[in-house]
N, C-alpha and C positions, 0 to 999 in steps of 0.2 A: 293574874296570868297575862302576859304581855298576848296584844291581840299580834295576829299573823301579817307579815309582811304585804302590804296590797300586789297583786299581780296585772299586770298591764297586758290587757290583748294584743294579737299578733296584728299589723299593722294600722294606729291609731291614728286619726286623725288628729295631726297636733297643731296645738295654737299657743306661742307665743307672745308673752308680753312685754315686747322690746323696750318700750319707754323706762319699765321697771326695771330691769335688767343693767338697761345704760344706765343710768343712774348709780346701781349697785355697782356698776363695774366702774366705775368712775372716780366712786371714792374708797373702793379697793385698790391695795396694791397688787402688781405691780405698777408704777405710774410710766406709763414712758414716753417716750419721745422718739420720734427718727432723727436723722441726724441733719433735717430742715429746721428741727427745734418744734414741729407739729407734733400736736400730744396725741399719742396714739393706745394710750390703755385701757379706758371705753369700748375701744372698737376691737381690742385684742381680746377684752374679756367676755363679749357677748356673740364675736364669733366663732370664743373656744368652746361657749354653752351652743352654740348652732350647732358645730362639728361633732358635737358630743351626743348632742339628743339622733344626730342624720346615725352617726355611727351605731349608739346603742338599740334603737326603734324602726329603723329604715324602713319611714313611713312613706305612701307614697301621694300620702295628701298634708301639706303644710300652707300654712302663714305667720309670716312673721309681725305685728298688730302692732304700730306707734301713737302716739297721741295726735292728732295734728295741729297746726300754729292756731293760736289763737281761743276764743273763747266756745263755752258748750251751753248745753240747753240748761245743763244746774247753774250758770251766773245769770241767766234772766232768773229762777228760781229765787235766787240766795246772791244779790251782788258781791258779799263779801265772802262767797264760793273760793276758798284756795288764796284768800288775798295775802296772806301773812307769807307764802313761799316767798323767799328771796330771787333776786332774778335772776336766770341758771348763768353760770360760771361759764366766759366766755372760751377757756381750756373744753369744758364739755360741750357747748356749741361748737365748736370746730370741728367737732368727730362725727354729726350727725349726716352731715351730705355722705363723708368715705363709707362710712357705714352702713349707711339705705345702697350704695353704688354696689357696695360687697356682698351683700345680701339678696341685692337683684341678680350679681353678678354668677351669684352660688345655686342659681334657679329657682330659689324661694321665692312666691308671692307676697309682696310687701303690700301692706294697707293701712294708709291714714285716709279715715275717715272724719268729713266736718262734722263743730255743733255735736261731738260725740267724744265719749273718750275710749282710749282702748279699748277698758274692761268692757263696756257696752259692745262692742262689735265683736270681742271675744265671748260676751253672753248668748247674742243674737246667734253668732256660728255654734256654739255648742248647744244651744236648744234646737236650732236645725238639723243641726246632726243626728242628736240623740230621736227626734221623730221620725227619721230617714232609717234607723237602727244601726248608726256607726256611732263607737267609743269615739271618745275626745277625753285626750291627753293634752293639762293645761298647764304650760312652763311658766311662772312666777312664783315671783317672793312675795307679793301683795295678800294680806289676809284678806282683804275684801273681797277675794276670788273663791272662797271657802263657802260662799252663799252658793255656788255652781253647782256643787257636787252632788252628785245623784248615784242611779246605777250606770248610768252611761257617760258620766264628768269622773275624770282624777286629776287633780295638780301634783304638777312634780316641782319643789325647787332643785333646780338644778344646783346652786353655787353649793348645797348640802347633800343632794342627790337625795333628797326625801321625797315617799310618793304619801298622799295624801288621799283616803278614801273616806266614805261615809262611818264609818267608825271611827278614822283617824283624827276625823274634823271633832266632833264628840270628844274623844281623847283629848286633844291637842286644848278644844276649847271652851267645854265643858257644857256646850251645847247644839244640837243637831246641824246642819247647814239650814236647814229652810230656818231657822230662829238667826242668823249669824246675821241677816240685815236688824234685825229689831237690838240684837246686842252693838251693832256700831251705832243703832241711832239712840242707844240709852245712854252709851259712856259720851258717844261723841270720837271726834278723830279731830286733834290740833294741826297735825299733818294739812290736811283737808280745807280746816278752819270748819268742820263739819261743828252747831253746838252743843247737840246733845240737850239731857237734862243735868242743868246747873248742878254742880260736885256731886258726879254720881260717875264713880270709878266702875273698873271692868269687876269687880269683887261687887258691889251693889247691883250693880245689870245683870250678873249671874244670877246673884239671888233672886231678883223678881222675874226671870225667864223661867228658872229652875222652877217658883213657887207657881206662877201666875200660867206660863207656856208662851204669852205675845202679848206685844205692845196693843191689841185691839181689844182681848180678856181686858187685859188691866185701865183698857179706858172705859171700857163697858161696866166695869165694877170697881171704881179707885178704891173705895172704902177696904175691900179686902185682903191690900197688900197689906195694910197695917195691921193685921194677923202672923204675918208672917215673922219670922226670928232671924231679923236679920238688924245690922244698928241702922237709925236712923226709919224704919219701917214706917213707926206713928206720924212722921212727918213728910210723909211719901203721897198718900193723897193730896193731899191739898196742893203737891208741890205736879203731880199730874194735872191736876185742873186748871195751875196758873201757869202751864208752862205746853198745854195741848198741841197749840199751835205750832210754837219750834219744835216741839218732838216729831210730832207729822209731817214737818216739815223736813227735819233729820233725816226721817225715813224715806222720803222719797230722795233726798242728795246720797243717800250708801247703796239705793237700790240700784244695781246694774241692770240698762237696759237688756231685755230677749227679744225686741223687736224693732230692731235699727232697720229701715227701710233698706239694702241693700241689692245693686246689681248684679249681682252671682249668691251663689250656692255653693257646699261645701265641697260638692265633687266636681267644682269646676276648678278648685286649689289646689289642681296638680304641682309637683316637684319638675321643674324643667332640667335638662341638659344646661350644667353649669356653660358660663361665657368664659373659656378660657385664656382669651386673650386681654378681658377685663378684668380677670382675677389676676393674672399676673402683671399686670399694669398698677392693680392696685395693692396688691401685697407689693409689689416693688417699693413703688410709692410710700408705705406705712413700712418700710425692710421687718416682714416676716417671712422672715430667711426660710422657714423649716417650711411651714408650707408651701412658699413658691416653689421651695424644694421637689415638694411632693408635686405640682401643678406639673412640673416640666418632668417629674417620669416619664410622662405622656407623651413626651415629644418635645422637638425644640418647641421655642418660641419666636412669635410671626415680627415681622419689622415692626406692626402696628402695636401688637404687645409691650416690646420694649421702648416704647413708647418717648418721647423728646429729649430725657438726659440720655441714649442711649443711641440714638438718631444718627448723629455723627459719624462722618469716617465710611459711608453706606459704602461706597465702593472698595472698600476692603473686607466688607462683611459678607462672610459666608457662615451659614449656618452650621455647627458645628457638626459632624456628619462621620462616621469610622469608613464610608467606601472607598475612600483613596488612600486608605492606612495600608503600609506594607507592611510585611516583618522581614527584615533583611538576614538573611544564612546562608548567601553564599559570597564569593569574592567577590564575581561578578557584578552581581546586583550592589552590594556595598560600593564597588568601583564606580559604577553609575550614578548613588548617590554623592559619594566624597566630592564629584567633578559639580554636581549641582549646588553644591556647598560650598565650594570653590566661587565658582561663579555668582552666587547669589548675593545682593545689596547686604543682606543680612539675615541670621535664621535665627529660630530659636532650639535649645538645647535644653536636657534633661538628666538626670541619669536615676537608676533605679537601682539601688543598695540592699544590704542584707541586717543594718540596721539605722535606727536615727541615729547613733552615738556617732559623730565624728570620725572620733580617733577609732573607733571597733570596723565600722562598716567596708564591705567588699562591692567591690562593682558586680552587677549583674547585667549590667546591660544599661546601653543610650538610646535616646531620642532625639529627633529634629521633625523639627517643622518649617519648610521654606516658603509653601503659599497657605494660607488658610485652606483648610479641609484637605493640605497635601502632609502626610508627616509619615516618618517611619520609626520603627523600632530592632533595635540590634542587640538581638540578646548574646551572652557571651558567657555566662557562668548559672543557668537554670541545670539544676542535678538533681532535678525529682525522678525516681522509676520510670524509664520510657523516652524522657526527654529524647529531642530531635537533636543533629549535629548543629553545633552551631562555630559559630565564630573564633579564633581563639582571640581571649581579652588580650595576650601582650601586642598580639600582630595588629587588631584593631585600634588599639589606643599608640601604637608607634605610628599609625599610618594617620589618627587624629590629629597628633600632637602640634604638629605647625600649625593646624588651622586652629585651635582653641589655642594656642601659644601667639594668633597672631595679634600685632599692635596696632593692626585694620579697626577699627570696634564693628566689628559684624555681631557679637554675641548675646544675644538675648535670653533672659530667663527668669525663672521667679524664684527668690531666696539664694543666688546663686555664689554665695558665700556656703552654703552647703556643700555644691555640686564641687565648686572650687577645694575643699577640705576632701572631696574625695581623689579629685583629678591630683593632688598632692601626694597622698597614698601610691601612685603612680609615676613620680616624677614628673607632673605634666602641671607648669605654674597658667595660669587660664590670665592670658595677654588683653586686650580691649573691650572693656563691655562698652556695649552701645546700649543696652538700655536693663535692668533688672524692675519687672512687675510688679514685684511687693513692693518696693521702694519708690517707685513710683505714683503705686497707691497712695501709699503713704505722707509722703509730699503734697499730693493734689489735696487729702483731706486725711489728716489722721486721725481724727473722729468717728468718720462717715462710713465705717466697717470694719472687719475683719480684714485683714491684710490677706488669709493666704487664699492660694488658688479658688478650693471649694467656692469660699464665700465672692470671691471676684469674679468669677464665671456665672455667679445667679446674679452678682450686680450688677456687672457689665454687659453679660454677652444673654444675658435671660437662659441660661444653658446648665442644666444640673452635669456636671462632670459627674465618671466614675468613682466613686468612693474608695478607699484601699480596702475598707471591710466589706465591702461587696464581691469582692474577689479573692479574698484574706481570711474573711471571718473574722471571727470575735474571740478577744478573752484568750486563754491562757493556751486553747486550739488553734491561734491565728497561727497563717501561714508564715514563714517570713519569703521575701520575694521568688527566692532563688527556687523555693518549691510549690510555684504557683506554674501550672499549664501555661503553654503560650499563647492557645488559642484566648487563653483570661487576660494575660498577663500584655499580650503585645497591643490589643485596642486602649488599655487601661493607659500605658506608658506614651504613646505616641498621640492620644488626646492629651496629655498633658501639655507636650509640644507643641500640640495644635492650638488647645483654648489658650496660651503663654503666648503662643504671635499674635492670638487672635486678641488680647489683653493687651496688647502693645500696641497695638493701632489705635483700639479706644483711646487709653491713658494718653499716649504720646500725645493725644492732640487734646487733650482737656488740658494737660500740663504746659505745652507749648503756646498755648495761648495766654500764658502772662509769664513773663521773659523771668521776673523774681523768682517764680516756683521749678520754671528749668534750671536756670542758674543754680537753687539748691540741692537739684538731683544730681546735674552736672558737678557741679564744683568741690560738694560737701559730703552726698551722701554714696555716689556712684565708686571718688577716689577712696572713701574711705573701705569699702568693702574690701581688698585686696589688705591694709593696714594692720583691720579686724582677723581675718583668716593667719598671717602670719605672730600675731599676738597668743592667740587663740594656739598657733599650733605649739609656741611657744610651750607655753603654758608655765607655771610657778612650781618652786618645789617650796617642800612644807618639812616638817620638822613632824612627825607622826608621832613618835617617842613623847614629847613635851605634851601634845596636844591629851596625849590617853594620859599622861600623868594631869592635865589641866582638869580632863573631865573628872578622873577619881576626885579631885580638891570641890569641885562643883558638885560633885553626892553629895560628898560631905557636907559641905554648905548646904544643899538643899534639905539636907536631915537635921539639920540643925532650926533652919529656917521653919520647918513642919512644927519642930519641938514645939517652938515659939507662939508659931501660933493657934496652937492645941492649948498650950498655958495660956494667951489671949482670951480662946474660945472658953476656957474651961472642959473642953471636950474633943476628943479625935474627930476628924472629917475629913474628908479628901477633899485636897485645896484646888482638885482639877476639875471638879464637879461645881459645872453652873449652881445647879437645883440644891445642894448642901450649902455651896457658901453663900447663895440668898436665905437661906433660912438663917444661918449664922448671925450674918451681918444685919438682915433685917428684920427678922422676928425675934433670936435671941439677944443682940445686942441693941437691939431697937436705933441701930443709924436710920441719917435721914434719907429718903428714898431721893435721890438726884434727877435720875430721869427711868421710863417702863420701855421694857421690848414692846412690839409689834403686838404679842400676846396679853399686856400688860403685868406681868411680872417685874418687880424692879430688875434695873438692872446692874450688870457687872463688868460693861465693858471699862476699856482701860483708859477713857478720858474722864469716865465716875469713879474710879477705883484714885486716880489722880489728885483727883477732887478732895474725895475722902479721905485721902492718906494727908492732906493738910493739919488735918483738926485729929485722926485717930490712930490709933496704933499697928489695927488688926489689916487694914489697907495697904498700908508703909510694905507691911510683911508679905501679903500676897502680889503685890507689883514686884516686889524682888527677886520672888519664888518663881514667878513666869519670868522674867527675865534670866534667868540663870536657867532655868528649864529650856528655853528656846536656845538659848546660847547652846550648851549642852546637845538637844537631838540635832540644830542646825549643823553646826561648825566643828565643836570637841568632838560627838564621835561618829560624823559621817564623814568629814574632809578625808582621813585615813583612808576610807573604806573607798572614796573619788582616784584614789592617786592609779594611775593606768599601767601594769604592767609590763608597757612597754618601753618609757619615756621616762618613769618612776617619777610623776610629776603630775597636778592638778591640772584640768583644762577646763577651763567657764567656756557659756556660750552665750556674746554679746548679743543684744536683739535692738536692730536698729529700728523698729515700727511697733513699738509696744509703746512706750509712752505718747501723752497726751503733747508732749512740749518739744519732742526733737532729742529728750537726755537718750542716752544707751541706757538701755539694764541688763542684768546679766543671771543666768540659771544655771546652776546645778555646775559648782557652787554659785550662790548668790554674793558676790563681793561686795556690793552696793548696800547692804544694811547690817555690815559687820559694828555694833555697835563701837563708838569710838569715846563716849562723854562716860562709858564706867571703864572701872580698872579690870574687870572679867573681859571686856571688850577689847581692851587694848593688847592685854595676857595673848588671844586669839593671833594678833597682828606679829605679835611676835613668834610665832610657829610657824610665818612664810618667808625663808630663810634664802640667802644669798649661796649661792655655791660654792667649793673652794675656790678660789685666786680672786672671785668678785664681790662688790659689794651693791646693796639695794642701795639705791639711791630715788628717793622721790620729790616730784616737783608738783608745788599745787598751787592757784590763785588764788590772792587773797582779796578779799569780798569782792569776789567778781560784782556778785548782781548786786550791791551798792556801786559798785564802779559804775557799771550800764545803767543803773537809775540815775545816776550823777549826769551821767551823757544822755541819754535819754528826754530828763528834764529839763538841762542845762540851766538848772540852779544854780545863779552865783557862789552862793555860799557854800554848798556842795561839793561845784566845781573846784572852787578855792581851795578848799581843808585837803581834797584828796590829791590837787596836783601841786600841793606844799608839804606831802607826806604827814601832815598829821593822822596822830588815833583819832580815827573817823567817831568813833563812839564818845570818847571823852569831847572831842570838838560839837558834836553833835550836844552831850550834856552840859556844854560849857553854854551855847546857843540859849537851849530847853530852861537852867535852871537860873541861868543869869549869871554864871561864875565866873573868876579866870579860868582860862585852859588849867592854871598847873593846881586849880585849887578845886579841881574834879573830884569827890570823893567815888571810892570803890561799888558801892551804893548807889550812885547817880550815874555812871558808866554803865552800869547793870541792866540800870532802868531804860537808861536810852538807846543802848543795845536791842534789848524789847520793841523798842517804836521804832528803829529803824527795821530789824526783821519784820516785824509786823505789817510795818506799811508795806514790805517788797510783798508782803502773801495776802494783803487785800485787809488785813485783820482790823475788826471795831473797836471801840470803847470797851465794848462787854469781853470781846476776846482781851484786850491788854491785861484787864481790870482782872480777868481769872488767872492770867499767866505772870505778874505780879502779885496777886493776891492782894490788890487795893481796890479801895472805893471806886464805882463807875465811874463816880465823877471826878477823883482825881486825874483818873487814865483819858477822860477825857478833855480835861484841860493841861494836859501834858500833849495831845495830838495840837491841840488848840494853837500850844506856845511853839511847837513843833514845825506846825504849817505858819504859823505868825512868819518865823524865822527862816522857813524857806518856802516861800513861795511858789517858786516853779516847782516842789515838788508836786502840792496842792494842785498845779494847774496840768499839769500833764494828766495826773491820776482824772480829773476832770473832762478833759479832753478825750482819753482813751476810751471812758468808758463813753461816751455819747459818740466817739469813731467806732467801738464796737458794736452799738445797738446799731448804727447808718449801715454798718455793711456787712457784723454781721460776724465779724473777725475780727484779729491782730494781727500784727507783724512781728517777727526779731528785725532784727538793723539789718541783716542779710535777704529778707524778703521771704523766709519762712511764714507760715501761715496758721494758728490756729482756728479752726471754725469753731465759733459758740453758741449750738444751734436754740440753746435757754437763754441769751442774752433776751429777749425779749419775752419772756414765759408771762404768763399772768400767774402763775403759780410765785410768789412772794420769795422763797427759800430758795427754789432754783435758781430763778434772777438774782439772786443776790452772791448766788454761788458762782452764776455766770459771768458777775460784775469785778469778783474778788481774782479770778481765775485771769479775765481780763486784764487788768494792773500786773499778774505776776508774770503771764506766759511770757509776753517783752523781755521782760529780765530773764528770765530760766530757761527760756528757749536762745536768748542769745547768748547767752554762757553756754549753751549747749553747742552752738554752731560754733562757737569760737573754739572748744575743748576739741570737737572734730577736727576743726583748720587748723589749729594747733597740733593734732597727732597725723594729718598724711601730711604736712611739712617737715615734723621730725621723724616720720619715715622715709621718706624723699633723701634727708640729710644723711641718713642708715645707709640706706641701700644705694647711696652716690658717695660719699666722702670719708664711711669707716670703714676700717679694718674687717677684716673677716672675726667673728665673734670676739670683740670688743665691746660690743653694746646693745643691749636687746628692749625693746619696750615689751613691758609686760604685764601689767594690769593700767587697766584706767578706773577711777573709782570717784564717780560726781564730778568735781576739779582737781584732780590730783590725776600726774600719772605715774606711774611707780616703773622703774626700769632697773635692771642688772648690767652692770658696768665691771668689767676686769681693774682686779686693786690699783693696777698702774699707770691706768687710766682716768678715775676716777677727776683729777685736777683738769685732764686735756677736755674734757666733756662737758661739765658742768655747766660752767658760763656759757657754752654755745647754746645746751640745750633751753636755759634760764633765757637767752634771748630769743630763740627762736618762738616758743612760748607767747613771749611778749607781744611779739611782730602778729600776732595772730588775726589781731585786727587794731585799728586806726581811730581807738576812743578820744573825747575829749578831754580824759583825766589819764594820767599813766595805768597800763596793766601789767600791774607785777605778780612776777611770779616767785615763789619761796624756795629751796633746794635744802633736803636732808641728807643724810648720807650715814647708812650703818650695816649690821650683819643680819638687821630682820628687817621687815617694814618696820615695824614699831618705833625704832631704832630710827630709822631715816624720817621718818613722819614727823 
């Protein structure tokens, strides 16, 4: 009969054992880091055990107990006390100052005590307690804490949420607590470097507790362990008599002090009034977003809170505040705003929709904000029961239209490629932005957070903004805007506008202070927003008919492919089921296990499945089956079900601050990983069709980012081969294997293809070596003949990575900026990830800038020098941009656009661009 779950008195005094905890949470995941590259998952793990034990027990007597530096009174005892622990990992010494700071900051009493360790001052307070008649509740994972427990001691580990009482300890370890020191000092603890009695496991110490009761019986009578029925018994005295000394000695290193000379007492361990403006200093600090979240419910945050990166700009900061928010409903008042709007340097702008879809949403109402803490809101289409009169949207937005039309850049806002796709909806094309927030972020560090508002406003301004679900609700109940109260709806809308100015102040001047990172808001990412919105409204027609006839051929295939490998298996499984195709693969077909999850399970992801499909059959089959499955629910049969109603036509939604490097991606549909290397993939390509009288025509770069590594390094031989038009790859294998150029086999083209992608992605020996499937060491003497042969490749990759460890980052050729806050990790795999990332971002982030300066130049050439619907751009996908062009155009176009392309930027090898031309993509591709 399972014993009963222990119950814990109403307010306990609890005593944590922080040292144990850090520790634990240190080489638990999650591992993280802020975006300084400071490792902060130590201090995330042992604060979420603080928050959890304050939330569950809301006790009002705490301490949180650490070890402190240096030696205790067990190494005068036993010099070789603990000698074997290695020396703590400099990633977890860096967490321990943030972490005493948050723990003071949280009101807890923190206590390192010298010449002592934890558990002793954690002993010392619980036997005080319990003579006082107060419970103590003891948070660790340490079994040596198990000797504590009494009627008035329980441990809880937290990371398990197990409580621990006097039966449990029994249960757990098959001996009372007051015996739990005599069983650490019999087996010993290597942890510790505690010795114990020489080979004598936790199974042998049971037994002589179990037969005996304590190590003082058993020394007062050795002779009659060896009675006892257990192996090894008859050689047990003799081995107590020659061994007295270190045992007794054992036993006094596992005994936890109860009488550490201390200056307080337990009820002087009060829980204080958190420091709010050091907790959100330091949550800023370590960006634990959710709870600084929670900190600023409470109220803004003080100048001194947002502490030195946020310092800046002071005379434009104002606290973020709703008393100077209007709600505008009448002429009047809106006439008084327009004029201040007029007048104003610049303002920021909002608007509030009825949904996120683009091309669906209806305006409900704008926002402005002209000074910090001054903003309003103008509703115009709220139609809940009762609603008040408001504005009419046509007369409102014809009386906006010049000033959002104007070519002034007054216009600030955040995501305002949004706001712009609605004001279109409108007739109303949105004329100079002077500054967009997200893209700005973005720019300054697009690493370093979350681009949207929410998370800018706790970065930036220390300020939790309204939620939409705070005013909205949740789930399938949420409001949509237009039937949200005003008195909800108008604070909610005109903080938006507020904390957006108030985001622009910050940014502007973090950004304006290195000329490179304005120039890329300015030049690349500001012109291209207007590019994006008309691409976007654009949008693609598809072929829907083709696509449901592609998916039917893909069942079928996929039932076929099941067939196959059920005959493989010898047996039915669902191929979609983790937990079935590891039994398959690894119990019944006895593959070899490649690499384990997290849980230690083999695993099945798709770089071992990769792997496997080299040397097996049953692998081969299952990489197929997800691939034609993803193809399938992605593309065959949801693209159909995308196409809008009203346009009869697909619309993606670019996202210029999602990646790491500066590329665009794109959602819903996702163009960017329409597989292109299978014939299923390409099928897909051909079901986005040209309209009557036009034809698709696409243009894409070829090896851009060998080109930019060519420029980049300024490799002779590099530069050579590419600005004399040879096949870069064959000329490269020609270098690598010794050949003539023309006597390349297909083979050795293959292979040097490999080393040159490889090197642009940071990739080793061991990578090449798996992705050729040769010996490491051929792959590595193939980089060897590789770098022999071009040098400046070798000395750039060299150079970067010791310019990125100095500062910290990269550049593109344009002064784009990635931050690599692991370039310096002591963590081995990150820095290496850091370093790999390094060598590539140059390349992929400046192909990235160049595809941008490439597409608002040949819209610039659009919307100045064609005809009225002649020529549309219309998706952009990595390096390629794919456009619709009218049949009889098709020849007047090409070549201009092929050069303009080119001119993108001023490499030192040519940048050519390729042109297809047909009735699908596929076709033109």
């Amino acid at each position: 009969m399972a014993s009963p779950t222990p119950s814990v008195p109403e307010n306990p005094f609890i005593l944590v054992d922080g040292s144990s905890y850090l520790f634990r949470a240190f080489y638990a995941p999650p591992h993280l880091t802020n975006s300084a590259g400071e490792p902060t998952g130590a201090i995330y793990g042992v604060v979420n055990m603080l928050r959890s034990l304050l939330k569950k027990y809301k006790p009002s007597h705490m301490a949180v107990v650490f070890d402190a530096k240096g030696t205790t009174f067990r190494n005068e005892i036993y010099a070789e006390y603990k000698a074997h622990r290695p020396p703590m990992p400099d990633d977890l010494r860096q967490q321990i100052e943030p972490l005493h700071k948050i723990v003071q900051a949280l009101g807890l009493p923190l206590l390192c005590i010298d010449d002592v360790e934890a558990d002793d001052v954690i002993g010392t307070l619980a036997e005080q307690a319990g003579k006082e008649g107060r419970f103590t509740l003891i948070s660790t994972g340490d079994k040596d804490m198990a000797q504590l427990v009494n009627d008035h001691v329980m441990l809880i580990n937290t990371m398990t949420d197990t409580l621990l009482d006097y039966d449990g300890v029994v249960a757990k370890y098959g001996v009372k607590p007051d015996q739990m020191i005599d069983l650490l000092s019999l087996m010993g603890d290597s942890s510790d470097n505690i010795p114990g009695l020489p080979k004598v496991g936790e199974k042998t110490a049971l037994a002589m507790l179990q037969g005996m009761g304590s190590i003082d019986a058993m020394l007062a009578d050795p002779d009659a362990i060896a009675k006892l029925e257990f192996r090894g018994a008859k050689t047990m005295p003799d081995k107590l008599r020659e061994n007295q000394d270190i045992l007794l000695m054992s036993r006094e290193l596992a005994t936890i002090k109860l009488d550490v000379p201390l200056d307080f007492r337990p009820d002087q361990l009060t829980i204080q009034p958190s420091n709010r403006d050091e907790l959100i200093q330091l949550y800023k600090q370590c960006e634990f977003r959710r709870w600084l979240a929670e900190v600023l419910e409470e109220g803004a945050a003080t100048d001194q809170a947002l502490g030195e990166a946020s310092s800046s700009n002071t005379a434009n900061e104002t606290p973020v505040s709703h008393d100077a928010y209007e709600t505008v409903t009448t002429k009047e008042r809106f006439a008084h705003w327009l004029k201040q709007l007029e007048q104003a340097e610049y303002f920021a702008f909002d608007t509030e929709t009825t949904s996120l879809n683009y091309m669906e949403a209806e305006l409900v109402g704008v926002s402005f904000a002209i000074q910090p803490g001054q903003a309003c809101y103008i509703p115009v289409a709220h139609d809940y029961p009762g609603a008040p009169d408001q504005l009419d949207r046509a007369w409102v937005l014809e009386q906006l239209k010049p000033l959002l039309e104007s070519e002034q850049p007054k216009l600030i806002g955040q995501n305002l490629k949004y706001d712009s796709h609605i004001l279109r909806r409108y007739n109303i094309r949105v004329g100079a932005i002077r500054n967009d927030t997200m893209l700005a972020s973005y720019v300054f560090n697009s690493v370093g957070s979350r681009h949207d508002m929410d998370s800018l406003s706790l970065q930036y301004l220390g300020h939790k903004a309204i939620s939409f679900e705070d005013i909205a609700g949740k789930g399938a109940k949420q409001l949509t805007f237009n039937q949200i109260g005003l008195e909800q709806a108008a604070p909610y809308a005109a903080e938006d506008a507020d904390v957006t100015l108030q985001l622009h102040h910050k940014l502007w001047q973090e950004v304006s202070q290195e000329k490179a990172l304005l120039n890329v808001l300015q030049t690349i990412e500001l012109p291209l927003l207007p590019v994006l919105v008309d691409m976007e409204q654009r949008g693609v027609q598809i072929d829907a008919p083709l696509l449901a006839k592609q998916s039917h051929e893909i069942a079928m295939a996929l039932q076929q492919l099941e067939k196959t490998a059920y005959e493989i298996a010898g047996e039915e499984f669902n191929l979609s089921s983790t937990k079935q195709l590891q039994t398959i693969l690894f119990e019944k077909l006895q593959l070899p296990v490649r690499k384990k999850t997290p849980k230690g399970a083999p695993s099945t992801a798709e770089e071992v499945l990769q792997e496997l499909a080299l040397d097996y059959p049953l692998p081969d089959v299952i990489m197929q089956h997800r691939g034609l499955s993803k193809l399938k629910s992605t593309y065959t049969d949801k693209l159909p079900k995308m196409v809008n109603p009203r346009t009869h036509r697909i619309h993606t939604s670019y996202h210029q601050a999602v990646t790491a490097t500066g590329r665009l991606s794109s959602s819903d549909p996702n163009l960017q990983n329409i597989p292109i290397r299978t014939e299923a993939g390409r099928r897909v390509r051909k079901a986005f069709t040209a309209p009557a009288g036009y034809k698709i025509m696409a243009i894409d770069y070829s090896q851009i980012e060998l080109r930019i590594m060519a420029h980049l390094s300024q490799d002779p031989a590099l530069v050579e081969a590419f600005s004399k038009g040879r096949d870069i790859h064959k000329a490269t294998a020609s270098e690598v294997f010794g050949v003539a150029l023309d006597q390349v086999t297909s083979e050795q083209r293959r292979r040097a293809k490999a080393v040159n992608f490889g090197l642009i992605y940071g990739m080793s020996a061991f990578g090449l070596a798996r992705q050729l499937d040769i010996p490491r060491q051929e792959a590595q003497d193939y980089m060897d003949k590789y770098f022999d042969r071009f040098p400046g490749v070798l000395k750039y990759m060299e150079n970067t990575r010791a310019q990125a460890k100095r500062d910290g980052y990269v550049e593109t050729i344009f002064g784009r900026r990635l931050q690599l806050p692991e370039i310096k990790s002591q963590n081995g795999m990150r820095r290496k990830a850091a370093e790999r990332a390094a060598i590539n971002a140059p390349m992929q982030g400046t192909a990235a800038d160049i595809i941008k300066r490439a597409m608002i130049a040949v819209a610039d050439y659009i919307n100045t020098q064609v005809g009225d619907d002649e020529l549309h751009m219309i998706m952009q996908v990595h390096d390629e941009l794919v456009f619709e062009v009218r049949e009889d155009k098709v020849s007047d176009y090409q070549k201009k656009l092929v050069e303009i392309m080119e001119q993108a930027a001023d490499l030192k090898v040519p940048l050519i661009a390729e042109a297809g031309v047909g009735n699908n993509w596929d076709e033109a591709h």
